[in-house]
C-alpha positions as CSV (number, residue, x, y, z in Angstrom):
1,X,-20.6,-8.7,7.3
2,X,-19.5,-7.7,3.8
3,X,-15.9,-7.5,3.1
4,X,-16.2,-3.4,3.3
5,X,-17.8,-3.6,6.7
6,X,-15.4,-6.0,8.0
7,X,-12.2,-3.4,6.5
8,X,-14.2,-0.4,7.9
9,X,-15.3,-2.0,11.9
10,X,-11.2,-3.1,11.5
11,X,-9.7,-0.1,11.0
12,X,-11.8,1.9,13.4
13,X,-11.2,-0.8,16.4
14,X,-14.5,-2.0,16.3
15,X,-15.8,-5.5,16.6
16,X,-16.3,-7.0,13.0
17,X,-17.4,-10.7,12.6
18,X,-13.5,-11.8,11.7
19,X,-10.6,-9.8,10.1
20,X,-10.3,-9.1,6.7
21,X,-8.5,-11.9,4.8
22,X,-6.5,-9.7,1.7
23,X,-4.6,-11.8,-1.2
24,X,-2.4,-9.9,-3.1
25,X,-2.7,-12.1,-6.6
26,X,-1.1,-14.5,-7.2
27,X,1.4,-14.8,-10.4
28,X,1.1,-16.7,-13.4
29,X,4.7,-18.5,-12.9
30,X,3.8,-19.1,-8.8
31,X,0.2,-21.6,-10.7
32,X,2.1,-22.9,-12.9
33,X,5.0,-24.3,-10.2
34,X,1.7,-25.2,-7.8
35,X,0.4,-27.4,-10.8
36,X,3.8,-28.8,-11.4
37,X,3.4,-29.5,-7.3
38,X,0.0,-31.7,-7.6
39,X,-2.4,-28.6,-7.6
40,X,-5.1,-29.7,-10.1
41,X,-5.3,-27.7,-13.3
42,X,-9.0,-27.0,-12.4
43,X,-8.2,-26.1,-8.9
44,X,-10.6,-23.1,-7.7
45,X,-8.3,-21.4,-5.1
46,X,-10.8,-18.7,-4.1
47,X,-13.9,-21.7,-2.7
48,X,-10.2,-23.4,-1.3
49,X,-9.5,-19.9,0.9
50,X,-12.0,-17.1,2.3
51,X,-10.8,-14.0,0.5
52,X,-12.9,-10.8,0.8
53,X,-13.2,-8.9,-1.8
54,X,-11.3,-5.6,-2.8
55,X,-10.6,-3.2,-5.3
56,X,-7.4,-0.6,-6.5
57,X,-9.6,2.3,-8.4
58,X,-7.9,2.1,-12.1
59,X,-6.8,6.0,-12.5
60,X,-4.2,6.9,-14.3
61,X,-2.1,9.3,-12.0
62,X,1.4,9.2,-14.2
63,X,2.5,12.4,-16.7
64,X,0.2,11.9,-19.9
65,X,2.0,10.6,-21.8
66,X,4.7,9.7,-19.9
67,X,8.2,11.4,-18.9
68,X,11.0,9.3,-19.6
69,X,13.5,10.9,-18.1
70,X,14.3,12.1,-14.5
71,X,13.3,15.5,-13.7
72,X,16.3,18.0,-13.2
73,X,15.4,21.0,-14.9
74,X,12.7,23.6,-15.2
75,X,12.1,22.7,-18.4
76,X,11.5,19.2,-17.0
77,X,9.1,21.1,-14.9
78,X,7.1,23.0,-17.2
79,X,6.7,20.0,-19.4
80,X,5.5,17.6,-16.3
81,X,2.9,21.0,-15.7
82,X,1.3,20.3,-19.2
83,X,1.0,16.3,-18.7
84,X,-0.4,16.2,-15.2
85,X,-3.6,17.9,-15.9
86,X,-6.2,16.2,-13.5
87,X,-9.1,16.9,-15.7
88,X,-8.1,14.9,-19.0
89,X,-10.3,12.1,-19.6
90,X,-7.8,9.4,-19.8
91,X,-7.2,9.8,-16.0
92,X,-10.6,7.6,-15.3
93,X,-11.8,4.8,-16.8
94,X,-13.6,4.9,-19.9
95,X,-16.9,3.4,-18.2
96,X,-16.3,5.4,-15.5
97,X,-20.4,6.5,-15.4
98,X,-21.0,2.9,-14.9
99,X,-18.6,2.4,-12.3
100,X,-19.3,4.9,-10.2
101,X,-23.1,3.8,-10.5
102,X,-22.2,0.2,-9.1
103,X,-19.5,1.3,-6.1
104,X,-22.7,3.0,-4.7
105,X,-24.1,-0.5,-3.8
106,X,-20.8,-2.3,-3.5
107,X,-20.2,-5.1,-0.6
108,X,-16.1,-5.2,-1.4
109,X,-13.1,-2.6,-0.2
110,X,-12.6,0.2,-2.7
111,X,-9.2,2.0,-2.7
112,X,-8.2,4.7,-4.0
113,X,-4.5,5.2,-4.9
114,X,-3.6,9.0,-4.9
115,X,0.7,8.9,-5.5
116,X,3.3,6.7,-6.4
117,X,5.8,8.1,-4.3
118,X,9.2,10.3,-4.2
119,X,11.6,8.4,-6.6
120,X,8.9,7.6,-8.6
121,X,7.6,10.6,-9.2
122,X,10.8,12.3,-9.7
123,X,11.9,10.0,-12.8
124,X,13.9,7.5,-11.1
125,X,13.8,4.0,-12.4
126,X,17.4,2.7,-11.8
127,X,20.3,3.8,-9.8
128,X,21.7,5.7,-13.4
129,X,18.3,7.7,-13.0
130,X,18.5,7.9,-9.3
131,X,21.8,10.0,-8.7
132,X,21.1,12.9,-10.8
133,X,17.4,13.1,-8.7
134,X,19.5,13.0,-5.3
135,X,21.9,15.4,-6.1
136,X,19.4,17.7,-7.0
137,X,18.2,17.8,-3.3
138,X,21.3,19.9,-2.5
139,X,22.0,21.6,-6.4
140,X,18.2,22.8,-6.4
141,X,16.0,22.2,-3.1
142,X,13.4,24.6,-5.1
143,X,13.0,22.5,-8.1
144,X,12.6,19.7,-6.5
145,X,9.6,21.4,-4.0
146,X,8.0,22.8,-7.0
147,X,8.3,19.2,-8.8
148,X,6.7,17.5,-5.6
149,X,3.9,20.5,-5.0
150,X,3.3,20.1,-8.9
151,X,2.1,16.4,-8.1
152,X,0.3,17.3,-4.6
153,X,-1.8,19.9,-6.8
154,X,-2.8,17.2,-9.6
155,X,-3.7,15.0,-6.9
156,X,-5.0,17.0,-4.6
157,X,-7.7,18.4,-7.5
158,X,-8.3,14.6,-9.1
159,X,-9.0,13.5,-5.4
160,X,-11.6,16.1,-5.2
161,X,-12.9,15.5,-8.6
162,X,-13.4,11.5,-7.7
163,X,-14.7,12.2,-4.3
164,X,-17.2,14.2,-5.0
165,X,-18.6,11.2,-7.3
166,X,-17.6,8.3,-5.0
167,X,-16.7,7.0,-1.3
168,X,-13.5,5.1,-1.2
169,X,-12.6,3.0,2.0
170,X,-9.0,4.3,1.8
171,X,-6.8,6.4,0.2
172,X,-3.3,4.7,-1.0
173,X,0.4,6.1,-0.7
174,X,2.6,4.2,-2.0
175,X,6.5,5.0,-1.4
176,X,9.6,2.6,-2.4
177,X,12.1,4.7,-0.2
178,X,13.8,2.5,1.5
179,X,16.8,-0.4,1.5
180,X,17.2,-3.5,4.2
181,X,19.1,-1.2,6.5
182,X,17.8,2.4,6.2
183,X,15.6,4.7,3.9
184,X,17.0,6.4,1.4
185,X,16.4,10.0,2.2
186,X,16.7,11.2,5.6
187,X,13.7,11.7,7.9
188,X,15.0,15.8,8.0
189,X,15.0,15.3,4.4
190,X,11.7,13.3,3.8
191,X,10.0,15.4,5.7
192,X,10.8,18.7,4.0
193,X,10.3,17.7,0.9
194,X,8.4,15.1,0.6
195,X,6.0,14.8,3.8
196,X,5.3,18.4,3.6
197,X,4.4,18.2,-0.1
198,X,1.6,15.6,1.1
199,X,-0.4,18.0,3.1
200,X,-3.0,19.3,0.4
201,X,-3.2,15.6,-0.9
202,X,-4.4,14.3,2.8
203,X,-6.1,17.8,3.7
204,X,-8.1,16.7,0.4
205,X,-9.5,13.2,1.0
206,X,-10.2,14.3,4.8
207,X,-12.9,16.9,3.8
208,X,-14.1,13.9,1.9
209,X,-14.6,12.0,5.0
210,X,-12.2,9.2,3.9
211,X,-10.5,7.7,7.1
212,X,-8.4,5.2,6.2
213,X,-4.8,6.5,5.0
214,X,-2.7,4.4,4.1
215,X,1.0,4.6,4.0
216,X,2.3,1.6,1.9
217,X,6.3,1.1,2.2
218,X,9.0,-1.7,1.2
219,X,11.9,-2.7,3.5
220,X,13.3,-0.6,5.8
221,X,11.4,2.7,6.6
222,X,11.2,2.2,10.4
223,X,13.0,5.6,11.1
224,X,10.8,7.6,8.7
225,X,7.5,6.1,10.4
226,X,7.1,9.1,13.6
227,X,6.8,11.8,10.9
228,X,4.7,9.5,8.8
229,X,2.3,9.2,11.8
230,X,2.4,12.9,12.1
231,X,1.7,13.9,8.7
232,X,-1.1,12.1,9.2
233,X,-1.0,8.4,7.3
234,X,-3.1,6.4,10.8
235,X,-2.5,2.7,8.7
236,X,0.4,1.3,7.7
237,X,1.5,-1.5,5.2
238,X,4.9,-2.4,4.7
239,X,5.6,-4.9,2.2
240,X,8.5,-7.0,1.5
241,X,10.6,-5.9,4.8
242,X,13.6,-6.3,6.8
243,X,11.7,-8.0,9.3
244,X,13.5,-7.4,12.3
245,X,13.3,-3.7,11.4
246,X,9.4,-3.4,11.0
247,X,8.3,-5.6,13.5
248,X,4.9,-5.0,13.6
249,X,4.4,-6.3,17.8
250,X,7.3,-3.4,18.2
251,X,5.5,-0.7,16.3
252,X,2.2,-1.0,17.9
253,X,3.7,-0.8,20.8
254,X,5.7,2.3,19.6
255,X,2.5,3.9,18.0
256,X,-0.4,2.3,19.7
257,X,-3.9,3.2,18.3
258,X,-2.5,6.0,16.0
259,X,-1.5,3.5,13.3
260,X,-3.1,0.4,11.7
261,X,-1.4,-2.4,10.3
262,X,-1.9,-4.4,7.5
263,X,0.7,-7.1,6.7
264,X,3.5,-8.4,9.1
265,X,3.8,-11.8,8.6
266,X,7.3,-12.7,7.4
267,X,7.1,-13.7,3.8
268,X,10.2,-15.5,3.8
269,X,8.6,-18.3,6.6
270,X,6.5,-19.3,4.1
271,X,9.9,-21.0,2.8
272,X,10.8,-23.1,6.0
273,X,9.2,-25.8,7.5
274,X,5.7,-25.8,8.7
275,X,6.8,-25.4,12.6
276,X,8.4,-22.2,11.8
277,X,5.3,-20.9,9.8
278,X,3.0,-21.4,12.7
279,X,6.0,-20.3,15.5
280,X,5.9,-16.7,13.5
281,X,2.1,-16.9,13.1
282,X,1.7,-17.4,16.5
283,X,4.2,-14.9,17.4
284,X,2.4,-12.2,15.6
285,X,-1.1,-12.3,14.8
286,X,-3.2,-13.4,18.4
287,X,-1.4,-10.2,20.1
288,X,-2.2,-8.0,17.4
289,X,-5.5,-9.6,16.9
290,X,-6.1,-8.8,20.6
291,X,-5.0,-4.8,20.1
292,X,-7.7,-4.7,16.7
293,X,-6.9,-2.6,14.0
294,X,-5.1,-4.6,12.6
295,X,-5.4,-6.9,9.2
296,X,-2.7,-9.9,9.4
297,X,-1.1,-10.8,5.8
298,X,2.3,-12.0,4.4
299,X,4.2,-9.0,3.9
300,X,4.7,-9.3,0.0
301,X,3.2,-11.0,-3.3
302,X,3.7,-15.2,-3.3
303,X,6.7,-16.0,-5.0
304,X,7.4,-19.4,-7.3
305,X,9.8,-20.7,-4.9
306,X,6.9,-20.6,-2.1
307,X,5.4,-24.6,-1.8
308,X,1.8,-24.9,-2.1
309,X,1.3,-26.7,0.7
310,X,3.1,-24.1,2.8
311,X,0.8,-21.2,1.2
312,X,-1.9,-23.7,2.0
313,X,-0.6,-24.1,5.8
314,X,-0.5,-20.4,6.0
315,X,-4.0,-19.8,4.9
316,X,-5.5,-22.2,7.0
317,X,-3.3,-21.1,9.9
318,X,-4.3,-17.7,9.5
319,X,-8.2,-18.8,9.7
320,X,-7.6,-21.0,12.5
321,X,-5.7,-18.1,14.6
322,X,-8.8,-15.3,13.5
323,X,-11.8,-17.2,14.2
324,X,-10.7,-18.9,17.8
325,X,-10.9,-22.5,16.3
326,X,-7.4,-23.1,17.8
């Protein structure tokens, strides 16, 4: 199977030849502590470790240019109306004719990333930045749902106008809305503003035929996840997470079928020994393997303070657990 039939038989429960094996990249400063380690300079990581290809669509989907300020006003408003303007050229690559020419006969994932989230989007960048944003939930609930419907119209129509050219194997949502112990809107509040704001966006790449959405989150959004399901993301990826919160063998069993997983291997036992690497390997990925729909990873980007020859544990753990070798 290519990569892109192995993501798509994944995600619909079917029976591909193995899993998916996803790398997030890995950092400049992560190779250079791995050389430092004994990893040769001339090391070729990707004949080391099966990776299947995949690719993020490069569109630009920030204000052009961009705002550099949280949005509290209607002036702020009127301004972000006149830089989010889905047809401008610089929102697709400048080669885009070509591109679009090769992803007809590609073998790897494409995705397609479609919003960068609440906070994000409203201007916040810092907690200075972020407390002005949240007190406008309560000062002026209309701005901020004619802010948010602003973006679900841009992306909505730029959707359409890639779609139309090219079929993705997934749409992306990314949302940074959470800290270790709890989100940082409520789901009442999430939901009215920001979930509901959503609905053209997915009602878009639907008619499109995409059917992988995907609902990517950091830390602790466990509360937030029924309405997420509801909205209508079916595939989840939570990166960089309180772990006991996000459990992945407790959300399947809370969600079942409706929601695919990609990621759920602790990040942080890539730091202890090698027993506890394969004890939360083991713990995690043959159930879940079993259940299908389901695309085991570590749950965040490799950090320098990761060993190579734990990463290397990992990724020959994880092949040993997915093909049945054990």
């Amino acid at each position: 199977m290519t990569s892109r039939e192995r993501f798509r038989e994944t995600m619909r429960y079917g029976r591909p030849d193995r899993v998916p094996y996803f790398e997030e990249g890995l950092r400049d400063d992560v190779l250079e502590r791995w050389h430092e380690q004994g990893l040769p300079p001339d090391a070729d990581l990707a004949a080391m470790f099966h990776v299947d290809a995949r690719e993020r669509m490069g569109l630009n989907i920030e204000p052009v240019p961009p705002m550099d300020h949280p949005l509290t006003s209607r002036a702020d408003l009127d301004e972000l109306r006149r830089r989010l303007d889905p047809a401008d050229p610089k929102r697709l690559p400048d080669d885009w004719p070509a591109r679009v020419a090769a992803w007809r006969s590609r073998a790897h994932v494409l995705e397609l990333q479609l919003h960068r989230g609440f906070f994000l989007s409203m201007g916040v960048k810092d907690w200075r930045t972020f407390e002005p944003v949240v007190y406008l939930l309560d000062d002026d609930p209309r701005l901020v749902h004619d802010i948010l419907n602003l973006y679900a119209d841009f992306a909505a129509r730029l959707a359409d106008r890639v779609l139309s050219e090219v079929e993705v194997d997934c749409v992306i949502f990314s949302e940074p809305i959470g800290g270790n112990d709890r989100p940082l809107l409520s789901p009442q509040t999430y939901g009215a503003f920001v979930l509901a704001s959503y609905r053209p966006i997915l009602d878009a790449v639907r008619r499109h035929g995409v059917e992988s959405l995907v609902y990517v989150t950091f830390a602790n959004a466990r509360v937030l996840l029924p309405s997420v399901v509801r909205a209508g993301f079916n595939c989840l990826w939570a990166c960089e997470v309180n772990i006991e919160a996000m459990d992945y063998l407790a959300l399947r069993r809370q969600f079942g079928r409706d929601l695919r997983l990609i990621g759920g291997i602790d990040l942080d036992t890539l730091l202890q020994d090698k027993e506890a690497i394969r004890r939360e390997m083991q713990r995690t990925i043959p159930p879940l393997l079993a259940q299908g729909g389901y695309v085991p990873l570590a749950d965040g980007r490799v950090r320098a303070n990761v060993p190579f020859d734990h990463y290397a544990y990992y990724r020959h753990l994880l092949e040993e657990l997915t093909t049945g070798s054990h």
